[in-house]
C-alpha positions in Angstrom: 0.0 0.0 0.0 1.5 3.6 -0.7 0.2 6.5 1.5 1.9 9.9 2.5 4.7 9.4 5.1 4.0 7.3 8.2 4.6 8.9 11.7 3.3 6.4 13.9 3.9 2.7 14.3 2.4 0.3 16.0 4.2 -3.2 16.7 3.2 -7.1 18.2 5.4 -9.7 18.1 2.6 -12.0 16.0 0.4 -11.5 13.4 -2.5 -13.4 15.2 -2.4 -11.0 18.0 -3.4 -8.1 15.5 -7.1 -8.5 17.0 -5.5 -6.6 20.5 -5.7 -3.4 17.6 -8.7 -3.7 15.9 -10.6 -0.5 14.7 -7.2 1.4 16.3 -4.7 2.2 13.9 -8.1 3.5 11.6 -9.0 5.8 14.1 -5.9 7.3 14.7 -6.1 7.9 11.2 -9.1 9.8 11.5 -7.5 11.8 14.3 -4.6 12.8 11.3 -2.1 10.8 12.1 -0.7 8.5 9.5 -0.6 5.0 11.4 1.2 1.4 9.9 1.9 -1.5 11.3 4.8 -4.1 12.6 4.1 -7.5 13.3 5.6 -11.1 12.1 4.8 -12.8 8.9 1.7 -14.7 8.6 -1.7 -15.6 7.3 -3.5 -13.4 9.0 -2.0 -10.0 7.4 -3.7 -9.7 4.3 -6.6 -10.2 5.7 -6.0 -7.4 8.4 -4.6 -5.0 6.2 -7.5 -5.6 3.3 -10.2 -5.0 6.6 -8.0 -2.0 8.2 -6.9 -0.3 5.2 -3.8 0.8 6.8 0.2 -0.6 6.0 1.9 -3.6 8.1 5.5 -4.1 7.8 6.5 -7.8 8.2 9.6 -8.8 10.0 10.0 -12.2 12.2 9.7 -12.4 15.6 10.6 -15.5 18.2 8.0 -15.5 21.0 10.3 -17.5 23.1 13.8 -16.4 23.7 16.3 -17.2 21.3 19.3 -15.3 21.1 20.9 -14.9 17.5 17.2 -14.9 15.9 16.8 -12.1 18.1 19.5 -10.2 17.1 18.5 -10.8 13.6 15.5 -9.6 13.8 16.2 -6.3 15.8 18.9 -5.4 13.2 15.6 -5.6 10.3 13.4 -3.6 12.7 16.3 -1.1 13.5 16.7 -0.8 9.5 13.1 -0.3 8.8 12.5 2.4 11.5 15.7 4.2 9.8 13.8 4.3 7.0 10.5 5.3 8.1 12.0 8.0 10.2 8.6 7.9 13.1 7.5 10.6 15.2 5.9 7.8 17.8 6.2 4.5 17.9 4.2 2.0 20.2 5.2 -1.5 20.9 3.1 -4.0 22.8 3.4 -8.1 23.7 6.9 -9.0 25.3 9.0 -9.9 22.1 8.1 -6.9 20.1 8.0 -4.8 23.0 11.9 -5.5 23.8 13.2 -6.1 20.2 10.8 -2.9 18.3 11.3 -0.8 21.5 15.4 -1.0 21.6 15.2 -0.3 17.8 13.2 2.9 18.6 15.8 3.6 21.1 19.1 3.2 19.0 16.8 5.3 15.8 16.0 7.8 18.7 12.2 8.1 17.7 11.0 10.8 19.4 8.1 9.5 21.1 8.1 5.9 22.3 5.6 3.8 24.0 6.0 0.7 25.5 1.9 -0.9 25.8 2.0 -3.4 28.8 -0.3 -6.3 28.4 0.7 -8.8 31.2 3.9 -9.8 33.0 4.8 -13.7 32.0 7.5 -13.6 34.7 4.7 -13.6 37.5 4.1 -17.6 36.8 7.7 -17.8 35.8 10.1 -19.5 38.2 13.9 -19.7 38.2 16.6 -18.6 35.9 13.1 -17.8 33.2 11.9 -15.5 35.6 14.9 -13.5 36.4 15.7 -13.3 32.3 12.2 -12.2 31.7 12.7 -9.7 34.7 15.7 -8.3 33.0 13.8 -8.1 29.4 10.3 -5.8 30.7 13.3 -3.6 32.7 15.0 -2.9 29.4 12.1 -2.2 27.5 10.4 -0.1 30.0 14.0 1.9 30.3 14.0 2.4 26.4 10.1 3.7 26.3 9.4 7.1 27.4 5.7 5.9 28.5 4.5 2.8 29.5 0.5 1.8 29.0 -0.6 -0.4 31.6 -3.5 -1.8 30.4 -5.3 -2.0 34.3 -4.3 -0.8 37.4 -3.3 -3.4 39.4 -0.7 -4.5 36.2 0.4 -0.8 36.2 0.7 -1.5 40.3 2.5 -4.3 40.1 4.9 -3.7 37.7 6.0 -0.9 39.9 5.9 -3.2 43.3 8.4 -5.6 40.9 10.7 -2.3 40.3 9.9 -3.0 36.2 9.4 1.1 36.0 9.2 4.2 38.0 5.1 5.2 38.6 5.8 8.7 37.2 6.3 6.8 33.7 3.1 4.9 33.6 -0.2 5.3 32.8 -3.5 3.9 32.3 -5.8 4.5 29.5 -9.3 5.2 31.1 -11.0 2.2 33.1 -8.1 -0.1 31.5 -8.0 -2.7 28.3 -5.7 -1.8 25.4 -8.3 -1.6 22.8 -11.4 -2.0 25.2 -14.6 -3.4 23.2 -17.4 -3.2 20.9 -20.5 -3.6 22.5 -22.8 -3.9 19.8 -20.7 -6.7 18.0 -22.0 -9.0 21.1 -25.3 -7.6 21.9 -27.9 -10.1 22.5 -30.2 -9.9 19.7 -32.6 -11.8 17.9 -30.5 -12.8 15.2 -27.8 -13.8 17.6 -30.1 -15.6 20.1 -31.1 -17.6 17.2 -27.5 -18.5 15.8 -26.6 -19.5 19.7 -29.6 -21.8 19.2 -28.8 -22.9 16.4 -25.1 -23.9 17.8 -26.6 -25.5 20.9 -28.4 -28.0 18.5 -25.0 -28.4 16.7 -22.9 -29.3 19.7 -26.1 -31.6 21.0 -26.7 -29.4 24.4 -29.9 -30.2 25.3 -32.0 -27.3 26.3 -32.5 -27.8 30.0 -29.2 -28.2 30.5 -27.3 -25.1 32.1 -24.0 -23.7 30.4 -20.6 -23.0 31.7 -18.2 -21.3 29.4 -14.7 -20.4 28.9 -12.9 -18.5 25.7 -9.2 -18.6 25.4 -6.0 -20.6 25.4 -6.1 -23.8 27.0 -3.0 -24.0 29.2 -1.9 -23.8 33.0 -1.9 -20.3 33.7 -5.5 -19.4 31.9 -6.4 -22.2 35.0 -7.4 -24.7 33.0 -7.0 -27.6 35.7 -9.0 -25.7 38.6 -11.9 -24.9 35.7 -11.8 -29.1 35.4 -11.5 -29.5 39.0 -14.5 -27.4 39.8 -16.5 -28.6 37.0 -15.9 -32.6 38.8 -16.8 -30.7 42.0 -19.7 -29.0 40.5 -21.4 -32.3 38.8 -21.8 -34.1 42.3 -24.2 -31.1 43.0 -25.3 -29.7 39.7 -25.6 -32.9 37.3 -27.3 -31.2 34.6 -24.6 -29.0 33.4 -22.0 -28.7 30.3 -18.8 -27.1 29.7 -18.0 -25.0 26.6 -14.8 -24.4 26.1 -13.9 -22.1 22.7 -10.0 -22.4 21.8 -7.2 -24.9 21.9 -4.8 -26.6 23.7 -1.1 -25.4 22.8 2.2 -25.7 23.4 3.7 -23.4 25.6 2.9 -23.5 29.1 0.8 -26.7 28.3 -1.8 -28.7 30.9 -0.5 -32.2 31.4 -1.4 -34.9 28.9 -3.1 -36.9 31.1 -5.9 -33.9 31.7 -5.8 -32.9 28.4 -7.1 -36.8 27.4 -9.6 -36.3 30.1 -11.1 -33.6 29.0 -11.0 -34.4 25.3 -13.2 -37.5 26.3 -15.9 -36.2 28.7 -19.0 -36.8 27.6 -20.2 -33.3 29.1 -17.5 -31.1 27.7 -18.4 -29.4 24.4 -14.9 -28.2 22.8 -15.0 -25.9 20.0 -11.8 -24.1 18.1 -11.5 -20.4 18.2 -13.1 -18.5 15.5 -14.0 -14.8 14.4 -16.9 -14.6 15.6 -17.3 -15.9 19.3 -20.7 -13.4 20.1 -22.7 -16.4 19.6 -20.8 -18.8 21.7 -21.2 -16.2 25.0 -25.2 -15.8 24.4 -25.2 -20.0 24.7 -23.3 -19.9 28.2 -25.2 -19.4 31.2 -22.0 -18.5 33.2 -18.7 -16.8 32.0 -15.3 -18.3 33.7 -11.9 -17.0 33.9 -9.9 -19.0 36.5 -6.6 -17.0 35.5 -3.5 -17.2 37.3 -2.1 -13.6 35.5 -3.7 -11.3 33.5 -3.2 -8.2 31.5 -6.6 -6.8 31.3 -8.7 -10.0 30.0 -10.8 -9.0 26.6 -12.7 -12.1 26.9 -14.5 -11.1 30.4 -15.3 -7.3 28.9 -17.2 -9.8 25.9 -19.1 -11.8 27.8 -20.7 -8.6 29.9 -21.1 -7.3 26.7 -23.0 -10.0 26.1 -24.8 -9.4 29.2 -23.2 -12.9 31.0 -22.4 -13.3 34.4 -18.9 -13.8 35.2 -16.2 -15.5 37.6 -12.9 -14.6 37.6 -9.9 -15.0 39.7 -8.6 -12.4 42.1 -5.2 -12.2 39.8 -3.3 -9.3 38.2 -5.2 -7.8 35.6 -8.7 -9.8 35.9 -9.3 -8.1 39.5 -10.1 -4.9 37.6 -12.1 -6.8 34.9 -15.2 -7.0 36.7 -17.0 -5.5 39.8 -17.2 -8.4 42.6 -20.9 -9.3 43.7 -21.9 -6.8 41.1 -21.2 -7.8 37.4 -19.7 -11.1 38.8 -17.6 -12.9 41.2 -14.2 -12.8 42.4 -12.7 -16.4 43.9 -9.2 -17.0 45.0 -6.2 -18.0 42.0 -5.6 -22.1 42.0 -8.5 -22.7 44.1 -11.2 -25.0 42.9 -13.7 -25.4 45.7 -14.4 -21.9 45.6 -14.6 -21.9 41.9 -17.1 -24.7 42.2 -19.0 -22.5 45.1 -19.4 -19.6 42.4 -20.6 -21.5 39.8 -23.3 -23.1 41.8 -24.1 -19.7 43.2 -25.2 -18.4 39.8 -26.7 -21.5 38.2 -29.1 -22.1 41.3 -30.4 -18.5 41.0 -30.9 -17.2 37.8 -32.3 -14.1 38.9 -29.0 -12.9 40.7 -27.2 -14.1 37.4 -29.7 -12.1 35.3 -28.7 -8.9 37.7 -25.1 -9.3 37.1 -25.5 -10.0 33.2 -27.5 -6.6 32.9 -24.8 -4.8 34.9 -21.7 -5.9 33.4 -23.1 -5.0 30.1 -24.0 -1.6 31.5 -20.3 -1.2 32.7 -18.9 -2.2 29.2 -21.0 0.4 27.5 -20.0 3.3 30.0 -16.4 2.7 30.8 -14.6 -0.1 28.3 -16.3 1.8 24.7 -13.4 1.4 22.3 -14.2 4.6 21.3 -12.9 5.5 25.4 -9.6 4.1 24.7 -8.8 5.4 21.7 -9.0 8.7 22.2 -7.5 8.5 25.5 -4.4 7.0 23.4 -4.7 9.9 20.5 -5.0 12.1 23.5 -1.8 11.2 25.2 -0.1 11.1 21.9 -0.9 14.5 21.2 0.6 15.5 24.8 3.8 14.1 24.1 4.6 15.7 21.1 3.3 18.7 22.5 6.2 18.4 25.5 8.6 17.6 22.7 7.7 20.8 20.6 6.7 18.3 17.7 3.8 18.9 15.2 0.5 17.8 16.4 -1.7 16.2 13.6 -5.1 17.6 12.6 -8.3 15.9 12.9 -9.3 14.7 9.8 -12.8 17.0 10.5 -10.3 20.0 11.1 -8.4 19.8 8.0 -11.6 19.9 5.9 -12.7 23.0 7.4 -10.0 24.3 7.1 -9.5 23.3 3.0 -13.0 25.0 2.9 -12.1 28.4 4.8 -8.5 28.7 2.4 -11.1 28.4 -0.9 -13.5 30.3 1.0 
């Protein structure tokens, strides 16, 4: 794509975690900057771009360490950032973060962001933990501003001695991109596709619905959700478990759970796709049994979608809902509680009904994508106001102002 000169760059380490800027970069454009973007190679990019209408720049990126790959690749994103010549640059996820933020340092963009999404040292142990440590101190040193993307992460970044308070911030009510809450309202249409599905997956209708959305590993707490599920079925038998994603890699459960779970007869497992709004409007309950968080998307979509929720009282998902008023907040690793909450909700419906209503109501007020993004214009503009750098135009401004010059 060819556009006039780019001044602001926005950088992830993979090209599936482009969804964390959905809607962003184009509204930036509206506010007159001239956004692109940096991620790694993949299938995902031409679809992005084609849907965003705005550049991406390709260059690999190793989510796990590995040394000379890593130099590699910072010595093609320290190349590209000569050429492009930014006014801001913002990099977010930890790979992109350290390699696109040192490059921003050695090019001596003038404004640089560092967007923090969750700390993967805090269920890191050992010699990983103290390298990972090292990594977020680095890139927080090389970023003029760091975005915490909810409180308690901006709090405990600084309790870990990651970054001094009077360099972060927080972006309204939190979330890097906060949500859409029309693409998961409960309407007719989508009522009838989540019936539709339930038929699909063979969920009989008087059965209740717990749900999850995510990764399937250890620290999304993926064995307590199991554990309080067994506990759950010697009190609640009429119940199913939806879970929308996959089982990967990294930080994987053990095999022996995975086969367990694979096998249940009253576990309904569904890959990941596009469009989830369905999938929350066929839960009765919303679960997040986290161990570390960032500021969890999935829990500001399934209040969207008016669904109670239970999440863990971890960093990041704490300031995802309101306890005992959009949801409930139960200990991190601990199943009996987890299985206590869940039968809370499903034996009165009425109380989860409440919470459903009210979570959405919270969305729509505080977590509007429209919130965040012009918080983030907003504290773009004030840096290159401190820096005595041009500020960009509205794209509403300009106009008028084309019209007054002919005028």
């Amino acid at each position: 794509m060819t556009q006039s000169r780019i001044d602001i760059l926005h950088a992830v380490t993979s090209p599936i975690s482009l969804v964390l800027l959905r809607g962003q970069v184009a509204h930036l454009r509206s506010g007159g900057f001239q956004p692109a973007v940096l991620c790694g190679p993949g299938p995902q990019v031409e679809d992005w771009t084609a849907k965003e209408s705005v550049p991406v720049f390709t260059v690999a990126m190793q989510r796990e360490i590995s040394p000379l790959r890593d130099l590699i690749s910072l010595f093609r994103i320290w190349r590209l950032l000569r050429r492009l010549r930014l006014i801001v640059c913002n990099a977010g996820t930890p790979k992109a973060g350290l390699l696109v933020g040192v490059a921003a340092w050695l090019s001596r963009v003038p404004c640089r962001i560092y967007t923090l999404r969750g700390l993967r040292l805090e269920t890191a142990t050992g010699l990983k933990r103290r390298v990972l440590r090292l990594t977020e101190r680095i890139t927080c040193a090389c970023a003029h501003r760091v975005i915490c993307v909810s409180p308690s992460l901006r709090q405990r970044a600084i309790e870990l001695g990651l970054v001094p308070s009077t360099k972060t911030v927080v972006l309204a009510a939190g979330s890097s991109n906060g949500v859409d809450p029309s693409r998961f309202m409960p309407t007719p249409q989508r009522l009838a596709r989540a019936a539709d599905l339930r038929r699909e997956l063979r969920i009989e209708p008087d059965r209740r619905v717990i749900g999850y959305v995510g990764r399937f590993t250890r620290d999304k707490g993926i064995l307590e959700l199991w554990e309080a599920f067994a506990l759950l079925r010697r009190r609640f038998a009429n119940v199913v478990l939806l879970l929308v994603g996959s089982f990967e890699e990294g930080d994987a459960v053990s095999p022996e759970l995975r086969r367990v779970i694979e096998n249940d007869v009253d576990v309904r497992q569904v890959e990941f796709t596009n469009d989830v709004a369905p999938y929350y409007l066929l839960m009765d309950v919303f679960v997040l049994p986290t161990h570390r968080e960032g500021f969890p998307n999935t829990v500001l979509e399934a209040q969207a979608a008016e669904r109670p929720v239970i999440t863990t009282f971890a960093t990041g998902a704490v300031d995802s809902i309101v306890d005992g008023v959009t949801g409930t907040i139960v200990p991190v690793q601990a199943s009996a509680p987890l299985a206590d909450a869940l039968l809370a909700l499903l034996t009165d419906p009425q109380l989860a009904q409440r919470m459903g209503r009210a979570g959405r109501e919270r969305v729509v007020s505080q977590f509007r994508q429209e919130i965040v993004w012009e918080e983030l214009a907003g504290l773009y503009r004030e840096m290159l106001v401190q820096r005595k750098l041009p500020v960009p135009l509205p794209t509403e401004h300009k106009s008028r102002a084309i019209c007054l010059e002919k005028s």
